[in-house]
C-alpha positions as CSV (number, residue, x, y, z in Angstrom):
1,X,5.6,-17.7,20.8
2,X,3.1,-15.7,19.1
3,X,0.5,-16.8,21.6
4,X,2.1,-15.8,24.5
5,X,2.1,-11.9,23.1
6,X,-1.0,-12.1,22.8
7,X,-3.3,-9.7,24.8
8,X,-5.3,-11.6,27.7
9,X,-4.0,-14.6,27.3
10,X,-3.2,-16.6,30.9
11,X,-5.4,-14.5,32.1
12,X,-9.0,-15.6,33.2
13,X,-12.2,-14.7,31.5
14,X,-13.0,-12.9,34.8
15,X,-9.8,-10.6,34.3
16,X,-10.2,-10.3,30.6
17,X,-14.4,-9.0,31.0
18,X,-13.3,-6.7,34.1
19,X,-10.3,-4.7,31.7
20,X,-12.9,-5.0,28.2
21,X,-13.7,-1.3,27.2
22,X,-17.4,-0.8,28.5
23,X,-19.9,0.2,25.5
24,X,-22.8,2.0,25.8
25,X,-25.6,2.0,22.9
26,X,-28.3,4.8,23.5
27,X,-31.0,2.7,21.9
28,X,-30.1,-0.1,24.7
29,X,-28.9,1.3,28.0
30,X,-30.1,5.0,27.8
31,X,-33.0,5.5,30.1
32,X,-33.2,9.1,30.9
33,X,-32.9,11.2,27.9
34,X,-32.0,14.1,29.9
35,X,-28.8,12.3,30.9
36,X,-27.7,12.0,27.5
37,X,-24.8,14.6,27.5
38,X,-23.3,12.8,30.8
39,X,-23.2,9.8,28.6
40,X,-21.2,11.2,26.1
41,X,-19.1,13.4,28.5
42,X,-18.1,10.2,30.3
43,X,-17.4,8.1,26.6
44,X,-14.0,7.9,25.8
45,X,-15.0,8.5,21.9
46,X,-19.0,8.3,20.2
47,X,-19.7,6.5,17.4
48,X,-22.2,7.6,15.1
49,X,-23.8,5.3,12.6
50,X,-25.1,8.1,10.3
51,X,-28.7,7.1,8.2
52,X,-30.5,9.7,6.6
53,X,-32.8,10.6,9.3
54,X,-30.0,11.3,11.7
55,X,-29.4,15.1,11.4
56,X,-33.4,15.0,11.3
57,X,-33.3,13.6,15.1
58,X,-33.4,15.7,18.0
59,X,-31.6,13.5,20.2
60,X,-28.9,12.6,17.8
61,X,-28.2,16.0,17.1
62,X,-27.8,16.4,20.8
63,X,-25.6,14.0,20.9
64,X,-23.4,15.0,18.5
65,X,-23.5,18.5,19.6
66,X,-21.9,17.4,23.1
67,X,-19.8,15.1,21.3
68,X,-18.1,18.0,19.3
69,X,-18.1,20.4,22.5
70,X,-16.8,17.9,24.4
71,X,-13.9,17.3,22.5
72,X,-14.1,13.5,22.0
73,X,-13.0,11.2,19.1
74,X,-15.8,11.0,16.4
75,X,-16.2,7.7,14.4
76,X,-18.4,7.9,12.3
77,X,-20.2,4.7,10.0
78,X,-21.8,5.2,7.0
79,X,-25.3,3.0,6.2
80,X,-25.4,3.0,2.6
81,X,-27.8,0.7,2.0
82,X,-30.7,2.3,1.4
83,X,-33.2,-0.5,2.2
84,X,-31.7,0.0,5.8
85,X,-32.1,3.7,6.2
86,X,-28.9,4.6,5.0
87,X,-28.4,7.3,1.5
88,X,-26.0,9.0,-0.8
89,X,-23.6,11.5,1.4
C-alpha cells in the first residue's frame, strides 16, 4: 500500500521527467552573463553554495543581489572543507 502513495509511481518515465523541477547551475547552462538576473528572476528559489571566494566574485554577488531583491527563497550550503575552497563562517 505504501507504494501506491508514492509520488510518480504508475506513471511513465516520460511523465515523471516532464513534471521534475528543472535546475539550472550557472557554471553549466549560463551562457550570457548579462542574462544572469533573468535566471534568477525566473528560479523558483537560488541555492548558493558559499566558499570563501564567493562574496569576492562579481557574478555571485550579482546573483545574490537579485536573489534578495527578487524576493526568492535563499538556501544556502556551507563548503567547509577547506581543501575544497570552503572556510570558517
Amino acid at each position: 500500500r505504501l507504494l501506491a502513495l508514492m509520488p510518480g509511481r504508475g506513471r511513465t518515465a516520460e511523465a515523471r521527467q516532464r513534471s521534475a523541477p528543472k535546475i539550472f547551475r550557472d557554471v553549466d547552462d549560463l551562457q550570457d552573463t548579462d542574462a544572469l538576473e533573468g535566471y534568477v528572476a525566473s528560479s523558483a528559489c537560488v541555492l548558493i553554495f558559499l566558499t570563501r571566494g564567493y562574496f569576492l566574485s562579481p557574478a555571485c554577488l550579482r546573483e545574490a543581489r537579485a536573489a534578495v531583491q527578487a524576493n526568492k527563497p535563499l538556501i544556502i550550503v556551507h563548503e567547509a572543507d577547506t581543501t575544497k575552497g570552503g572556510g570558517p563562517l
